[in-house]
Backbone as JSON, one array per atom type, in Angstrom:
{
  "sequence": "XXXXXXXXXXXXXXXXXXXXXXXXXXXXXXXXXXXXXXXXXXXXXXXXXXXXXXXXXXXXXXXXXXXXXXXXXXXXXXXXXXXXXXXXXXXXXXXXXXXXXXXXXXXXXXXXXXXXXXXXXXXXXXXXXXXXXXXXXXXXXXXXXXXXXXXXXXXXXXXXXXXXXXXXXXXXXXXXXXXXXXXXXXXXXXX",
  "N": [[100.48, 54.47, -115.53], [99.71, 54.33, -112.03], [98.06, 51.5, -110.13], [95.03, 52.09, -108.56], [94.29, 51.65, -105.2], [92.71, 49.45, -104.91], [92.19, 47.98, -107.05], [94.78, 46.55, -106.6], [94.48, 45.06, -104.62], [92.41, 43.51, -105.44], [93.94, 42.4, -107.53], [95.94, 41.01, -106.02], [94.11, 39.18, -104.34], [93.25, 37.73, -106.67], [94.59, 36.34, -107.64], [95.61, 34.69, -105.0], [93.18, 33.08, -105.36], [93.06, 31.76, -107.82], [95.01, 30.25, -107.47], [95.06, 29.1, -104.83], [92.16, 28.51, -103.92], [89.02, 29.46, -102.45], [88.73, 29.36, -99.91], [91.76, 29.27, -98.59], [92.83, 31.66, -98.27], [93.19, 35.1, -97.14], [92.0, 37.96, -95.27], [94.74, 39.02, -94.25], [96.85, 38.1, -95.43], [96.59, 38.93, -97.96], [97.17, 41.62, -97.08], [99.23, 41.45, -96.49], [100.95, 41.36, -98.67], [100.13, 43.22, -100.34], [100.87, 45.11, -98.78], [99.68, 46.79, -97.24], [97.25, 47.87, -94.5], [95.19, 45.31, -92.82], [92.56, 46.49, -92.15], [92.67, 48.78, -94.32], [91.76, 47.28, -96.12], [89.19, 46.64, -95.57], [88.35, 48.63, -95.81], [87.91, 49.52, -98.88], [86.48, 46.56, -99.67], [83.95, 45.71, -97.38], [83.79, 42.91, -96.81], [85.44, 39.76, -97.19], [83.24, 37.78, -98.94], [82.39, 40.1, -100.55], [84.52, 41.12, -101.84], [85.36, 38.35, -103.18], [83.06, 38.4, -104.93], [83.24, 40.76, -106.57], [85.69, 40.35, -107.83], [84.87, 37.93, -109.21], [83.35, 39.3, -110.84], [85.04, 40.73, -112.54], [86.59, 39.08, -113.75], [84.63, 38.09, -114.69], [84.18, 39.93, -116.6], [86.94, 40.52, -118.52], [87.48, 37.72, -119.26], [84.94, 37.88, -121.06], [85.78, 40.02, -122.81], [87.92, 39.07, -123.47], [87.29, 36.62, -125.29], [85.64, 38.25, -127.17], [87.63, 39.67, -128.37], [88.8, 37.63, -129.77], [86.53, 36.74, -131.68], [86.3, 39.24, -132.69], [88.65, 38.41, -134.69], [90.75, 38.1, -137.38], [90.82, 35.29, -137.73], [90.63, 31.89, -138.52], [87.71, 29.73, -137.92], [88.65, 27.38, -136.68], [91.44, 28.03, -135.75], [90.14, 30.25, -134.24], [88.74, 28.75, -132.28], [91.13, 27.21, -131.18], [92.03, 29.41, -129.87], [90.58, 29.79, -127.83], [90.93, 27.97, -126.21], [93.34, 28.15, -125.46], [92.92, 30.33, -123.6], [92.32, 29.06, -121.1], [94.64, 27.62, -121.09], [96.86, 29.43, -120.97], [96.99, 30.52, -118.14], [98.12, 28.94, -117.04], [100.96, 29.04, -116.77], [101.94, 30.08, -114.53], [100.44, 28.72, -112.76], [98.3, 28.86, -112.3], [94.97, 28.53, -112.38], [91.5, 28.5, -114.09], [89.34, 31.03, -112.43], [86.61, 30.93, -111.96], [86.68, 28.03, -112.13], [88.08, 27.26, -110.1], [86.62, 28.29, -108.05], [84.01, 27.45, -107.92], [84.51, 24.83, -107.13], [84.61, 25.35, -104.5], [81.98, 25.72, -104.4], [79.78, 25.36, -102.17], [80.41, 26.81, -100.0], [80.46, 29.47, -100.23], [78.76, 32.68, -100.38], [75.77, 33.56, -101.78], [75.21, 36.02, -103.45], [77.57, 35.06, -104.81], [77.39, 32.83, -106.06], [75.75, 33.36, -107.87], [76.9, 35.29, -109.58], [78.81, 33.61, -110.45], [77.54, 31.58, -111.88], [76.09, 33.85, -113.79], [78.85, 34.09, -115.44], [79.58, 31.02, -116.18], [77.18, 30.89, -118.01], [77.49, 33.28, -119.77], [80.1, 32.48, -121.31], [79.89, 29.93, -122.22], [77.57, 30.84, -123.63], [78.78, 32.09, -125.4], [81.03, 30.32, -126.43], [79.0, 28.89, -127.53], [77.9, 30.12, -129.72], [80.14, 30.3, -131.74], [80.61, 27.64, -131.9], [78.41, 27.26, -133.14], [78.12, 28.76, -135.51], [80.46, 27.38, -136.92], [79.12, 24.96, -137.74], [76.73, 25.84, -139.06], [78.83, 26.69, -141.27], [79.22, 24.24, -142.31], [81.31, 22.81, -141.18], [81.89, 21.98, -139.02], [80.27, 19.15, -136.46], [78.08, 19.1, -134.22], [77.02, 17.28, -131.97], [75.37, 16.29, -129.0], [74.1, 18.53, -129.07], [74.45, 22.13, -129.68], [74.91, 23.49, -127.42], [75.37, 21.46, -125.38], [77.94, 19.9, -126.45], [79.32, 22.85, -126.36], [79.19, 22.81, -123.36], [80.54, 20.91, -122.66], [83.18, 20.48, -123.96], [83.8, 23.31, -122.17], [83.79, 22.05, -120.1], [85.92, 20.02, -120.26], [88.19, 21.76, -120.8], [88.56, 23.04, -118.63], [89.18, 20.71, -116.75], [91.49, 19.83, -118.01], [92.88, 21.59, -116.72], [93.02, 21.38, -114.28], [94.42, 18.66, -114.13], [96.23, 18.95, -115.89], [97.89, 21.03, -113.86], [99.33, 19.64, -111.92], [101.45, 18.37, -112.9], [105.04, 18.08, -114.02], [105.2, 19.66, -116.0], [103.28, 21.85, -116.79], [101.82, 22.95, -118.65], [102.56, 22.2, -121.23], [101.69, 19.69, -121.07], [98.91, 20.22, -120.57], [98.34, 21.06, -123.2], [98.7, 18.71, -124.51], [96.87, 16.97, -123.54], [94.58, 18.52, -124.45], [94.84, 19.62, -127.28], [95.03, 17.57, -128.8], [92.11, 16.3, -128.78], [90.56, 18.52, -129.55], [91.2, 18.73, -132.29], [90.8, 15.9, -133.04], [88.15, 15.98, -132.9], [86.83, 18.44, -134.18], [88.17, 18.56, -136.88], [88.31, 18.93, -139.79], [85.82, 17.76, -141.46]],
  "CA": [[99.54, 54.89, -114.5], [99.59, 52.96, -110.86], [96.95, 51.37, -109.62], [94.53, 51.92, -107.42], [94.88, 50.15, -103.69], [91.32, 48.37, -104.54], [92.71, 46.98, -108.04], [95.74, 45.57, -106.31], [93.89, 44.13, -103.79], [91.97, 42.53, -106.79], [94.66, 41.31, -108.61], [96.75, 40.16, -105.0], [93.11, 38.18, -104.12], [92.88, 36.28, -107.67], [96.3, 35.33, -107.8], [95.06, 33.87, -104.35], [92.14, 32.27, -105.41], [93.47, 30.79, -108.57], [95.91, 29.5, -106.7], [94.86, 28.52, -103.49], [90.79, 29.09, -103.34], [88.32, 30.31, -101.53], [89.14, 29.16, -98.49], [93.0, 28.65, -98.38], [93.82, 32.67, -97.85], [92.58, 36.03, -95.75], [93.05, 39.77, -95.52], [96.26, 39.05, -94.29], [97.47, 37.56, -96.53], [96.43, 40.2, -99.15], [97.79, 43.01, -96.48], [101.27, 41.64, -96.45], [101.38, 41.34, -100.31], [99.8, 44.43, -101.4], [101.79, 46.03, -98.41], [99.12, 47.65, -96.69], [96.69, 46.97, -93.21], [94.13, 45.31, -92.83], [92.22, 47.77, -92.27], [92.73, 49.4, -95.38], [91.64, 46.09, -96.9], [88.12, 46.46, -95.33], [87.61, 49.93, -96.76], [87.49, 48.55, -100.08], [85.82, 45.43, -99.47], [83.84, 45.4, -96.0], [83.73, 41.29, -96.08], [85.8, 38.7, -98.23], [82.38, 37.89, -99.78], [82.07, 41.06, -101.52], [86.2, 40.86, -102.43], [85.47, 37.72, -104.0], [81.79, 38.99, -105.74], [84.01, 41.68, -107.38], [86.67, 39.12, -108.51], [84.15, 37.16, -110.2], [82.43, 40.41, -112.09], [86.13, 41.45, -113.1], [87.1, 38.04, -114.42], [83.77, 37.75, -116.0], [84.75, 41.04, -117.9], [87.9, 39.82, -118.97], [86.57, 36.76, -120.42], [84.05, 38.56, -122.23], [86.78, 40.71, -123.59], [89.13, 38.22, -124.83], [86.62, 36.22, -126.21], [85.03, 39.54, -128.05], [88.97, 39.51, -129.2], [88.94, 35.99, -130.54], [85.49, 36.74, -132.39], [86.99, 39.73, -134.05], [89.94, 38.39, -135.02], [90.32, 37.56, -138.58], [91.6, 33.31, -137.57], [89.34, 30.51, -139.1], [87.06, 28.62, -137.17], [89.32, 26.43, -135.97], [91.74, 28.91, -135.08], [89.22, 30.65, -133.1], [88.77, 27.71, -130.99], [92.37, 27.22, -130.35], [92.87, 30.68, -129.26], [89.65, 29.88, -126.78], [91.33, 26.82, -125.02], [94.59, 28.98, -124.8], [92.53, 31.41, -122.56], [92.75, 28.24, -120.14], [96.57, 26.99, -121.09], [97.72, 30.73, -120.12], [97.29, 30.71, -116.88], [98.49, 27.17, -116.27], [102.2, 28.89, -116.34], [101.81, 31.1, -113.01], [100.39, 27.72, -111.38], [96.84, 29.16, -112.29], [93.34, 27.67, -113.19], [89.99, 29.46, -114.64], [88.84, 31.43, -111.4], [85.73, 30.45, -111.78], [86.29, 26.79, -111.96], [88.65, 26.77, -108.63], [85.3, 28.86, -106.96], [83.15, 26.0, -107.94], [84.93, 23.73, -105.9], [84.11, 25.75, -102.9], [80.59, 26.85, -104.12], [78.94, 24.94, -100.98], [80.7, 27.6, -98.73], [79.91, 30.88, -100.88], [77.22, 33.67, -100.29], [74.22, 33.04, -103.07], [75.82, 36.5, -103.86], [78.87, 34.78, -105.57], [76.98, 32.04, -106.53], [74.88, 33.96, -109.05], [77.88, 35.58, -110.12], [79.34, 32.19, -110.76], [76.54, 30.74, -112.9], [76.38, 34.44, -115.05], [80.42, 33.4, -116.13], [78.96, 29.77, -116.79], [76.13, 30.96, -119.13], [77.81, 33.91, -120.53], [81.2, 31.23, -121.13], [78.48, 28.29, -122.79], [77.06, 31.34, -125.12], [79.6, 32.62, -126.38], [81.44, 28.88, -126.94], [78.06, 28.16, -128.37], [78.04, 30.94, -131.18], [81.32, 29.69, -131.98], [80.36, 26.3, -132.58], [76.79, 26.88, -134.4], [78.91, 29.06, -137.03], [81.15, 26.02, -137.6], [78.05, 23.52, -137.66], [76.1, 26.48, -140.35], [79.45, 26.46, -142.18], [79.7, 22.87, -142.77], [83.19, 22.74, -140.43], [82.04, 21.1, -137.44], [79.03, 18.68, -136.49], [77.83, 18.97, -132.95], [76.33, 16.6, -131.21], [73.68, 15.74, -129.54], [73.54, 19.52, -129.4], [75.55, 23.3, -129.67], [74.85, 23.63, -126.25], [76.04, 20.54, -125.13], [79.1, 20.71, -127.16], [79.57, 23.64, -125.27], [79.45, 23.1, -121.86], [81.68, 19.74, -122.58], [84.03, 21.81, -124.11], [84.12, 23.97, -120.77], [84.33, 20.71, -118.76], [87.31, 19.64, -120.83], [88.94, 22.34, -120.44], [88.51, 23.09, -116.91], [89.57, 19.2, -116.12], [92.5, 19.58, -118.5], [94.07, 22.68, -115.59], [93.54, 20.82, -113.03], [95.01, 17.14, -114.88], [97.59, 19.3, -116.07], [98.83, 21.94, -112.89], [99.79, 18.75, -111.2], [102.55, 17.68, -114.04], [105.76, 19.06, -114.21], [105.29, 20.51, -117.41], [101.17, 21.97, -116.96], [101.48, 23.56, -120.34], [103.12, 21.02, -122.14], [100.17, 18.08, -120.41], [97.24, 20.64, -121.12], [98.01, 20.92, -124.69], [98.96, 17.09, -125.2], [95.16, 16.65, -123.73], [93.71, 19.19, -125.39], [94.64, 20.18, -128.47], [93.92, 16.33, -130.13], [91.06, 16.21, -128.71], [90.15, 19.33, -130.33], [92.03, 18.05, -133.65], [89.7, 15.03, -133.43], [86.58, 16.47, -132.58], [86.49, 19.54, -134.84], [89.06, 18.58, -137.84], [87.33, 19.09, -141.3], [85.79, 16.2, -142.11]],
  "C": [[99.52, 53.84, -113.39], [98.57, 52.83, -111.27], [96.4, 51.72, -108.89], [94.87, 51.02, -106.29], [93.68, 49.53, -104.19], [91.72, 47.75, -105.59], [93.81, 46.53, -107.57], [95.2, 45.1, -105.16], [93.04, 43.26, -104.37], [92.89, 41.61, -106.79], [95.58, 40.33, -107.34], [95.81, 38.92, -105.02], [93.16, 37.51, -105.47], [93.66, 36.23, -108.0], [95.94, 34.51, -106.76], [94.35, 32.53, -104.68], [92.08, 31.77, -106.28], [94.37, 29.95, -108.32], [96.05, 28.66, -105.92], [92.95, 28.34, -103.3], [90.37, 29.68, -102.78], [89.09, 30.54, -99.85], [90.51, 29.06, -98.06], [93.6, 30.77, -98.38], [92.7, 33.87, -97.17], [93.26, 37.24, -95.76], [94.24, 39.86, -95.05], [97.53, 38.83, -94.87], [97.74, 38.46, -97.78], [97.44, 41.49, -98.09], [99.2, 42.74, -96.55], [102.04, 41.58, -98.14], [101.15, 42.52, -101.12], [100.73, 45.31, -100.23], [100.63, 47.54, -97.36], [98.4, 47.37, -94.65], [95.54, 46.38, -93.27], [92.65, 45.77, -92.82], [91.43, 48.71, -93.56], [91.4, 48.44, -96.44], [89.74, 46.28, -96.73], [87.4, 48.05, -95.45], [87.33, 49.49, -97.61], [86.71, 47.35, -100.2], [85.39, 44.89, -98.15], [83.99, 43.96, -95.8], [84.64, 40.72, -97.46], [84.97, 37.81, -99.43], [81.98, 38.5, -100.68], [83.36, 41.07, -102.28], [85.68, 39.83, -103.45], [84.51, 37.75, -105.34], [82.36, 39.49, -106.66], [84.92, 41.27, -108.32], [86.03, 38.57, -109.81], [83.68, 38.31, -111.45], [83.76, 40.28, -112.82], [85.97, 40.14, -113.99], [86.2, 37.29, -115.5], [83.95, 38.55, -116.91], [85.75, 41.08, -118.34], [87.83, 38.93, -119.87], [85.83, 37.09, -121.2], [84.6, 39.5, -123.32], [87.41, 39.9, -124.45], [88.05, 37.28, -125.62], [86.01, 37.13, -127.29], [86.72, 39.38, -128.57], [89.18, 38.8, -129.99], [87.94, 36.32, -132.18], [85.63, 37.37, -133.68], [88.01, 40.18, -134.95], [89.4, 37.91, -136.57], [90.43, 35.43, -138.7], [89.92, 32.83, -138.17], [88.89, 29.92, -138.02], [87.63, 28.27, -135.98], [90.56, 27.28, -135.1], [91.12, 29.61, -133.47], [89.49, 29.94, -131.39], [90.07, 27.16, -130.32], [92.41, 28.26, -129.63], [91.56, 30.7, -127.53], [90.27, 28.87, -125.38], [92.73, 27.43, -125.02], [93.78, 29.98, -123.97], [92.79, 30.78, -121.72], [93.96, 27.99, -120.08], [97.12, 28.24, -120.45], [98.25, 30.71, -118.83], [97.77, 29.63, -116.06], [100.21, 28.17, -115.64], [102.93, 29.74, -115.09], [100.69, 30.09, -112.2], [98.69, 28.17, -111.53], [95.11, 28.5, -113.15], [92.31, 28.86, -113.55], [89.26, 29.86, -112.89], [87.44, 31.05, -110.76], [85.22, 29.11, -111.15], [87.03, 26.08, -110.65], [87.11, 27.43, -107.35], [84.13, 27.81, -106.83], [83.53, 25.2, -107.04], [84.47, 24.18, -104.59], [82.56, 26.29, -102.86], [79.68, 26.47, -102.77], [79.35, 25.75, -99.79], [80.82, 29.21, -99.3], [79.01, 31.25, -100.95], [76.65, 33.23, -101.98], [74.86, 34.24, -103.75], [76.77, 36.22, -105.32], [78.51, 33.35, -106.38], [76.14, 32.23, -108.0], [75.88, 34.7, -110.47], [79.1, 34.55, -110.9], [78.86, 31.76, -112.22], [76.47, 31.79, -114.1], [78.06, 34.09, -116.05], [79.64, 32.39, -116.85], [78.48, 30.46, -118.2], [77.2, 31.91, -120.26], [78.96, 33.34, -121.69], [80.09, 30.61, -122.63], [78.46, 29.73, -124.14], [77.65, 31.22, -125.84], [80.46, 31.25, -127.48], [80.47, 28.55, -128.13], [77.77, 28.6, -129.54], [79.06, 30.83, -132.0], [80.6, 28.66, -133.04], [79.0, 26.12, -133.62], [77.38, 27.54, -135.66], [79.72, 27.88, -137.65], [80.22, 25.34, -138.25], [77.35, 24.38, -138.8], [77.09, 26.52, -141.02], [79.48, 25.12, -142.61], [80.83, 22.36, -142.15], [82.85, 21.52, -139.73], [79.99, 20.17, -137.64], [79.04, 18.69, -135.1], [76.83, 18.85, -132.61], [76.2, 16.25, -129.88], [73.54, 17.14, -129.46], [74.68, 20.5, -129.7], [75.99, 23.53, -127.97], [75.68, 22.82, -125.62], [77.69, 20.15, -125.02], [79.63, 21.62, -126.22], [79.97, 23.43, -123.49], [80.22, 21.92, -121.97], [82.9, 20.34, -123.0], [84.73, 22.26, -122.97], [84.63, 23.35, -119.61], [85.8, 20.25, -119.29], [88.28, 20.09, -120.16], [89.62, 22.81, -119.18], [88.98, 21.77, -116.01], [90.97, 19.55, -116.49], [93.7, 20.61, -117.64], [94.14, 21.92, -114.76], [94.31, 19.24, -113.35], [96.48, 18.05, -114.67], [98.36, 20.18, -114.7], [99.41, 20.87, -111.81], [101.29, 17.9, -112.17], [103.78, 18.52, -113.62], [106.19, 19.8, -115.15], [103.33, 21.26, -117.52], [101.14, 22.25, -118.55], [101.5, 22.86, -121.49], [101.86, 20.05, -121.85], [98.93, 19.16, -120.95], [97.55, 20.42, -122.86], [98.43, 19.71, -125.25], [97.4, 16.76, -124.62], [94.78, 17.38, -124.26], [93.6, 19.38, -126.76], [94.33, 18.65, -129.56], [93.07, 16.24, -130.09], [90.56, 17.27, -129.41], [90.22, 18.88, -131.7], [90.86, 17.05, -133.82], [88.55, 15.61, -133.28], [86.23, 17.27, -133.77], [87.69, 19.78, -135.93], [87.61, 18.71, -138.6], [87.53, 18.17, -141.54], [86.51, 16.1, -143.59]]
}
């Protein structure tokens, strides 16, 4: 089944904006890649504000997917949590970071709009991490300190450091998972 022109004007824009950011591209950019006019571009999305609004929902429903994947997979624990910091390693090998965490960088020049839309990722992100890790910590697996929460959103920071550490290497994939995965290993081995 094609696509729609408004889902490839999606997926053109967050190849963009994992790529380049907020600010580093423009319906022209999208019109000469998806092949259409500008024009067109502003049927679907009267402003680049609402383009990127939309971005964010999608990519939050994505994430919420593959993590709902992870959850009910049959993998252990620990498993789990590998297959969570491969949601980040993926996109290292198309030059790409967590959409979210390249929008952050520019949140001081994004509508409140995209800003809200930002922070639901965050939280929703943190929960889900955090239901993760309190099953470990009620199994006896893991100990997390000083909280689940915490845990969590360090976690998220890790990970989100370890794209941008690594998309500067000439191996990203290879550098994220030589930072990440010991640190995981140490952190959350069975005592």
């Amino acid at each position: 089944m094609e696509k729609s022109t408004a889902q490839r004007i999606l997926d053109v824009a967050q190849d963009m904006v994992r790529n380049r950011g907020y600010s580093a591209f423009s319906y022209a950019d999208i019109s000469k890649q998806v092949g259409i006019r500008k024009a067109s571009i502003h049927y679907h999305f009267p402003s680049k504000d609402e383009l990127v609004k939309e971005l964010v929902v999608q990519y939050r429903q994505t994430m919420g997917k593959a993590c709902d994947r992870i959850a009910k997979s049959r993998a252990s624990l620990d498993q789990q949590l590998i297959q969570f910091a491969n949601l980040y390693r993926d996109g290292l090998s198309n030059g790409q970071i967590c959409l979210c965490a390249m929008l952050a960088a520019d949140f001081a020049v994004l509508p409140e709009s995209v800003h809200a839309e930002i922070k639901i990722f965050f939280r929703d992100t943190e929960a889900w991490l955090g239901e993760l890790l309190q099953q470990g910590c009620d199994d006896g697996i893991w100990t997390c300190q000083p909280s689940v929460t915490q845990e969590a959103k360090g976690l998220i920071a890790m990970l989100q450091g370890a794209q941008l550490l690594a998309r500067s290497a000439d191996n990203s994939t290879a550098t994220f998972e030589q930072v990440v995965y010991p640190l995981l290993t140490a952190k959350f081995s069975k005592s």
